[in-house]
C-alpha positions as CSV (number, residue, x, y, z in Angstrom):
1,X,0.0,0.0,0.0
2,X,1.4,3.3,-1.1
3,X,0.0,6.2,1.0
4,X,-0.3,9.6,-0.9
5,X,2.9,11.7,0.5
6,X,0.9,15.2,-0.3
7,X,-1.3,14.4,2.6
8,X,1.2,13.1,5.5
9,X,2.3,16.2,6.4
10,X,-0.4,18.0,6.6
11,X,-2.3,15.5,8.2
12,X,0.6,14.9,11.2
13,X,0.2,18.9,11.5
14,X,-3.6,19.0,12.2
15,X,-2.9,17.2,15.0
16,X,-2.1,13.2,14.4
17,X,0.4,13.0,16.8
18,X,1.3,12.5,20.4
19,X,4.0,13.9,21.4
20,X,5.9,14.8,25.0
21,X,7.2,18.5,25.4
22,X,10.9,18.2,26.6
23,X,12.0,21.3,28.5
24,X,10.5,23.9,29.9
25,X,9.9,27.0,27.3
26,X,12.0,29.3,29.7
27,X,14.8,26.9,28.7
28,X,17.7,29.0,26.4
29,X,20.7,27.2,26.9
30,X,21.1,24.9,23.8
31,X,22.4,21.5,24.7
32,X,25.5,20.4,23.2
33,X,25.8,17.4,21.3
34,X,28.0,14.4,22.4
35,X,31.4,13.9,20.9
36,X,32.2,11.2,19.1
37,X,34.4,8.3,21.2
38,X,37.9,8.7,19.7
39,X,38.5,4.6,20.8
40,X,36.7,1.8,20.0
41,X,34.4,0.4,23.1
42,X,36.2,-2.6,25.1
43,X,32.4,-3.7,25.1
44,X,32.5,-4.3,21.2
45,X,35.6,-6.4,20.7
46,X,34.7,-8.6,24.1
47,X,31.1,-9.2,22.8
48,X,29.7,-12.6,20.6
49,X,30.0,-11.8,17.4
50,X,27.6,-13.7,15.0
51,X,28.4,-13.1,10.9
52,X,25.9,-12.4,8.8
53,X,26.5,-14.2,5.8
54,X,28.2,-18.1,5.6
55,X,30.5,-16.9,2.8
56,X,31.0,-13.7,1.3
57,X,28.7,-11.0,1.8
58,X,26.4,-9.9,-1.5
59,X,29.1,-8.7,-4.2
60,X,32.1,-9.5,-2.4
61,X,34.1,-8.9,-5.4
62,X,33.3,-5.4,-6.3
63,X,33.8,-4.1,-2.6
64,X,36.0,-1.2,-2.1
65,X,36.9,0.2,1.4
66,X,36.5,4.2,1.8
67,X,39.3,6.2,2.6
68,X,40.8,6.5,5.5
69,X,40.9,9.8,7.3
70,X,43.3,11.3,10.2
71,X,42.0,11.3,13.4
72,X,38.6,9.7,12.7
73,X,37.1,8.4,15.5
74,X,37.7,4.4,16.4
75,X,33.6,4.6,17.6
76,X,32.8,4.9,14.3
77,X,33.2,1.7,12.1
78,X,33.5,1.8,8.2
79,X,35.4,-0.5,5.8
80,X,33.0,-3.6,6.7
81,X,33.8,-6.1,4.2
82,X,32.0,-9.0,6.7
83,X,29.0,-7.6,8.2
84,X,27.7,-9.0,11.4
85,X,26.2,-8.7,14.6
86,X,27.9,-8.4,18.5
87,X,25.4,-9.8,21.1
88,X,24.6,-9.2,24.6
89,X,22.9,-11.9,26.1
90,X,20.7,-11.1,29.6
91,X,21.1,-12.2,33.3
92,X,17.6,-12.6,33.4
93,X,16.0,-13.4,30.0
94,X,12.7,-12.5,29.1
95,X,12.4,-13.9,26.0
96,X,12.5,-11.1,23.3
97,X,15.5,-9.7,21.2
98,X,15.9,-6.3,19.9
99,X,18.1,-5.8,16.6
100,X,19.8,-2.2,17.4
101,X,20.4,-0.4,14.3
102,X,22.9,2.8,14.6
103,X,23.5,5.6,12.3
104,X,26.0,7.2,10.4
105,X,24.8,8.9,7.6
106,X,25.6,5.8,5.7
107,X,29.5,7.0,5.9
108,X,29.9,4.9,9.6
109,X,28.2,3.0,12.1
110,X,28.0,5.0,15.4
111,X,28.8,1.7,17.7
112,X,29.1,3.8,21.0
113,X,25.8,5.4,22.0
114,X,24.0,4.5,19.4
115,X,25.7,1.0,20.1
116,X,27.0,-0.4,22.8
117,X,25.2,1.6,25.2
118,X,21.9,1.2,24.3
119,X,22.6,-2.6,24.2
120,X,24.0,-2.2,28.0
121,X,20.3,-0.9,28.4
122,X,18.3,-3.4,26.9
123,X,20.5,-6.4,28.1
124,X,19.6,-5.2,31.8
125,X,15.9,-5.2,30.6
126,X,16.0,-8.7,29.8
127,X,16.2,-8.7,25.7
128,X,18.6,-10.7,24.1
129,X,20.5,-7.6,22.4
130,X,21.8,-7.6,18.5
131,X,23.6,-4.3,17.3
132,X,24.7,-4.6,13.9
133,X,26.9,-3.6,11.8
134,X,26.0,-3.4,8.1
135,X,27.9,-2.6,5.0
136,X,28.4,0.9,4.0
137,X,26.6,1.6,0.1
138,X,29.5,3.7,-0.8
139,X,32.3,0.6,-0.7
140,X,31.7,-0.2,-4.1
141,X,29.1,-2.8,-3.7
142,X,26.8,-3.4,-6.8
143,X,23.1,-2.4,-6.2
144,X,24.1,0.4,-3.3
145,X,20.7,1.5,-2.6
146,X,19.8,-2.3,-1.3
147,X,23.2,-3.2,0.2
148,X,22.0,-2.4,3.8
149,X,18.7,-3.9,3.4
150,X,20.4,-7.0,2.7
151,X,22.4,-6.8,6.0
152,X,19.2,-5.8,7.8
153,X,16.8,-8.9,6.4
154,X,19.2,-11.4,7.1
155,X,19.7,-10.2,10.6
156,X,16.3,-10.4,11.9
157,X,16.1,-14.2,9.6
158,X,19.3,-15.2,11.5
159,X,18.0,-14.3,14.8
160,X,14.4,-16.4,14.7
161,X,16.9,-19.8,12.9
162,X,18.7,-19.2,16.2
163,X,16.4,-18.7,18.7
164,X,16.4,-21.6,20.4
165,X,20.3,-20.4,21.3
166,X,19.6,-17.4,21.9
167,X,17.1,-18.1,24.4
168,X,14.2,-15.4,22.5
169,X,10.9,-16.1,21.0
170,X,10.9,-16.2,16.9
171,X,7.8,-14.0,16.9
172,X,9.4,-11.3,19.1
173,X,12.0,-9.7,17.8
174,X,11.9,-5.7,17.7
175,X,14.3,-3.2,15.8
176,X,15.5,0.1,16.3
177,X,17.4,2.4,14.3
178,X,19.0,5.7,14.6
179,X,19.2,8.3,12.2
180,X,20.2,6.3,9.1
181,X,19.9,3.4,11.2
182,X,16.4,4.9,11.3
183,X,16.2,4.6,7.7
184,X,17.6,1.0,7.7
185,X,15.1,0.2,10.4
186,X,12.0,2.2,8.6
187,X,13.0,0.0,5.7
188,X,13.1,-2.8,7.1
189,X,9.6,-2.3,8.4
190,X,7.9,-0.9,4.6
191,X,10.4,-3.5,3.0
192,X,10.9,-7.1,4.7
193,X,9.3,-8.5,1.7
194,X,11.7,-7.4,-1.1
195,X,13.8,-10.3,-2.9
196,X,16.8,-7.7,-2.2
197,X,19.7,-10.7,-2.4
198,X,19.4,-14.5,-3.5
199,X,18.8,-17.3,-0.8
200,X,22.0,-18.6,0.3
201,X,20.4,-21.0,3.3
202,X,17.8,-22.2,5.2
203,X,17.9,-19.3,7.2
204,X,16.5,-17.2,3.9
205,X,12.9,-18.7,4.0
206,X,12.0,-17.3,7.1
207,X,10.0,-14.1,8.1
208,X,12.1,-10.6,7.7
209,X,9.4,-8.6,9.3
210,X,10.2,-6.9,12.6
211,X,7.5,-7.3,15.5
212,X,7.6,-4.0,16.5
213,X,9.8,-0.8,15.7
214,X,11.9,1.7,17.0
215,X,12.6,5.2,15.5
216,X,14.6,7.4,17.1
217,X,15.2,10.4,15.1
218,X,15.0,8.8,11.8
219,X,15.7,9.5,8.2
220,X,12.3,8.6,6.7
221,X,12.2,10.1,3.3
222,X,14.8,10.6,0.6
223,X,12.5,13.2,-1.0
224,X,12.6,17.2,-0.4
225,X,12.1,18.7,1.6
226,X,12.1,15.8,4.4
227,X,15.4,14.6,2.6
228,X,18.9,14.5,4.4
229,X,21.1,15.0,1.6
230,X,24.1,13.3,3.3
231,X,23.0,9.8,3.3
232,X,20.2,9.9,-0.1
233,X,23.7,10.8,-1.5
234,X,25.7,7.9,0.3
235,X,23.1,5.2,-0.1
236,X,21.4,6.0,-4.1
237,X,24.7,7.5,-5.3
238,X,24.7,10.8,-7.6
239,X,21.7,12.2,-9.6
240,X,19.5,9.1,-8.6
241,X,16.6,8.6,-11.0
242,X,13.0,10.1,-8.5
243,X,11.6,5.9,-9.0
244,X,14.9,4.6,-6.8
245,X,14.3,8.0,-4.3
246,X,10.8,7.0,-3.8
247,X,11.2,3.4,-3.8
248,X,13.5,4.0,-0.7
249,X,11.5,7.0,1.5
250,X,10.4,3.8,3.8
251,X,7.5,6.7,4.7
252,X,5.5,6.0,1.5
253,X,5.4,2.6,2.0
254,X,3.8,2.8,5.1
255,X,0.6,-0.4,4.9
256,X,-1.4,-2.8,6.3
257,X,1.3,-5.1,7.6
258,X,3.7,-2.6,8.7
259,X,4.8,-3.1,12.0
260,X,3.6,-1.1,15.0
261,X,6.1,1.6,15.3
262,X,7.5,4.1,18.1
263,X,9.3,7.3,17.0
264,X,11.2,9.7,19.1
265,X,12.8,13.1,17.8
266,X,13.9,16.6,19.1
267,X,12.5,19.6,17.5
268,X,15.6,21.6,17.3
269,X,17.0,18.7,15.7
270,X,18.8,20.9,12.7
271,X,20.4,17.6,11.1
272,X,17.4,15.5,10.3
273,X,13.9,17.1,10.5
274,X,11.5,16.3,12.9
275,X,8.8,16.3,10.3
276,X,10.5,13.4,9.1
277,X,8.5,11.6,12.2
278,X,5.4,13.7,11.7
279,X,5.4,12.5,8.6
280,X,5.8,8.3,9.5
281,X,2.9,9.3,11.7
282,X,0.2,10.6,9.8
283,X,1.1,7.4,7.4
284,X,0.8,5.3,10.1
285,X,-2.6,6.2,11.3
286,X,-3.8,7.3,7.6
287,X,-2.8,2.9,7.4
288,X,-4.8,2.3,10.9
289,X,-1.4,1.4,12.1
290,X,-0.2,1.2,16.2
291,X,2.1,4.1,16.2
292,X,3.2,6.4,19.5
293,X,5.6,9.2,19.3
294,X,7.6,11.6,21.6
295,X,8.8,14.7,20.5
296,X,11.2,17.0,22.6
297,X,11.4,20.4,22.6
298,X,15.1,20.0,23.0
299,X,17.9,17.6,22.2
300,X,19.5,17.8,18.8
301,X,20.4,15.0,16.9
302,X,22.8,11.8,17.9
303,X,21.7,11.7,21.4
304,X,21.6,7.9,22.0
305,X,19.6,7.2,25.0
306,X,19.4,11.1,26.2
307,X,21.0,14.2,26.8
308,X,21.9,14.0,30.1
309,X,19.8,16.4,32.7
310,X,17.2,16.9,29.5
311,X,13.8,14.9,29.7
312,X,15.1,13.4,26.0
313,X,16.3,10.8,28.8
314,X,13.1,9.6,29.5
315,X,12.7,7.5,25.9
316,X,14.3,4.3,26.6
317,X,12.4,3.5,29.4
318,X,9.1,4.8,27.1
319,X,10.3,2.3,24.9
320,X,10.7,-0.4,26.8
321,X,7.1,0.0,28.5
322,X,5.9,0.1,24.8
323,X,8.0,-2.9,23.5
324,X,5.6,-4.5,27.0
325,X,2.4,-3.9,25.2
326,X,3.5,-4.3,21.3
327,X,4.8,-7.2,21.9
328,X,2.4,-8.9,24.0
C-alpha cells in the first residue's frame, strides 16, 4: 500500500500526533551534542559476534573500502567487508531480542551510544540484544541502494533460525534504528518482503518482518524537503533517478502489515527534520497502524539514550514500556 505523501504532512500537523514537550519553554541554553568516542568500546571487541553471511557478503568482489581519514574516531566503524552482529545476552531473560540499528549517515556505524550503550540498556531489561553492523553503500558494492537492506533482512532471519540459542521467541524480535539506522530500520519495516539478495540457506525462507519498531530520530524520506542529503547521496549515489528515491522514502510505503512503530525526535534537531517523524505518523494512522511518538522540545540529533539532565532521557524507558504492550 502506497500512501499519498501530499497528505502526510499536513495530516501529522492538524494534530495526528502525540507527542511529549521536553523542556521547559523558559529553557535558552542549547544542549550540546555528544562527541564522538575517539577509541573503539572494550564492550564491542569482548562481545559474541555472530556473521551475517556463511560466505562472502552480497558482491564481495566489487567491494572497495572508503578512505581513510586522520583522526577519525575508532567509535565509528567503516570499511565492513563482513557484516555482522555483536550480542549481549541477559542475566535474566525474558524472551524477546531487539536488533539495534545505529546511524551514520551511511558514511559509519555510530557503535558507541547509538551501540554499545543502548545494548548495555536493553541487556539489563531482559532482551537478548543484536547491534549490527551493516555494509556501507558507498564501498563499491553493486546495487548500493539495497546493500544495507540485505544486511538488515538477514539479521532479523538469523536471529528467529537461532532462537532456540539465543534463548528469544521467533515472533518477538523488535528493531530500532537511529538516524540512518532509522532509515535502515523504517525499511526494514515498509520492506521485509523485497527479494533484495538470493537465498544462500535455510535461514532465507524465514519471516524478515520486525515485531515491532523503534525510530529514534529517523531518516524517513529521501525526498525534499524531508530529505537529508548526506545519506540519499551515500546510499542511491549521484543524480539518482525520482523511482529509486521514492522506492526508498520507507515513509510511502507505510501499509497494512507494517509493523507497530515508536518514533522519538527533538525539535531543534537541525540535522534530520522532525517532520521526518510527523510524517511516518500521519502514514501510520492514515494505514490504521499502532504508532506512538515523543517529541522533545530540546535535544538535537545523535543523542543515544538522552542528553543528560534533558527529559530526551526519559525515551528508553518509554520504549521499553511500549515494546511490553507491542509485543504482548
Amino acid at each position: 500500500m502506497r500512501t499519498d505523501r501530499r497528505n502526510l504532512l499536513g495530516a501529522a500537523l492538524l494534530g495526528a500526533v502525540c507527542f511529549s514537550a521536553g523542556a521547559s519553554l523558559a529553557q535558552t541554553t542549547p544542549l550540546k551534542p555528544r562527541a564522538p568516542e575517539m577509541t573503539r568500546p572494550a564492550a564491542w571487541d569482548a562481545a559474541e559476534e555472530i556473521m551475517l553471511w556463511p560466505g562472502d557478503a552480497p558482491g564481495r568482489e566489487s567491494y572497495r573500502p572508503l578512505a581513510d581519514f586522520p583522526n577519525w574516531p575508532g567509535s565509528f566503524l567503516k570499511s565492513t567487508s563482513a557484516p555482522s552482529m555483536r550480542i549481549w545476552r541477559p542475566a535474566q531473560p525474558n524472551g524477546r531480542a531487539l536488533l539495534v540499528i545505529p546511524g551514520g549517515g551511511y558514511m559509519f556505524v555510530s557503535i558507541a551510544n547509538e551501540g554499545v550503550e543502548v545494548a548495555e540498556y536493553f541487556a539489563a531489561k531482559g532482551y537478548l540484544v543484536a547491534v549490527l553492523n551493516y555494509r556501507l553503500p558507498g564501498e563499491g558494492w553493486p546495487n548500493r541502494a539495497d546493500v544495507p537492506l540485505q544486511d538488515a533482512q538477514r539479521a532479523i532471519r538469523l536471529l528467529r533460525q537461532r532462537a532456540q540459542t539465543l534463548s528469544i521467541q521467533p515472533d518477538h524480535v523488535a528493531v530500532v534504528g537511529f538516524s540512518a539506522g532509522g532509515h535502515l530500520a523504517g525499511s526494514l519495516a515498509t520492506g521485509w518482503t523485497e527479494a533484495v539478495y538470493a537465498p544462500v540457506d535455510a535461514a532465507d525462507a524465514l519471516n524478515a518482518r520486525p515485531d515491532a519498531v523503534g525510530l529514534i530520530y529517523p531518516v524517513l524520506s529521501l525526498e525534499a524537503p524531508l530529505v537529508h542529503t548526506g545519506s540519499r547521496g551515500l546510499l542511491l549515489g549521484a543524480n539518482a533517478p525520482a523511482e529509486l528515491v521514492q522506492k526508498r522514502s520507507p515513509v510511502l510505503h507505510v501499509g497494512a502489515e507494517t509493523p507497530p512503530s515508536f518514533l522519538v525526535h527533538a525539535w531543534d534537531d537541525t540535522t534530520v527534520s522532525a517532520d521526518n517523524s510527523l510524517a511516518w505518523i500521519a502514514a501510520a494512522r492514515a494505514a490504521q497502524r499502532p504508532v506512538e511518538a515523543h517529541l522533545y522540545q530540546e535535544g538535537g540529533h545523535g543523542f543515544g539514550l538522552g542528553v543528560p539532565v534533558s527529559p530526551s532521557t526519559s525515551w528508553p524507558d518509554l520504549f521499553a514500556n511500549w515494546l511490553d504492550r507491542a509485543m504482548e
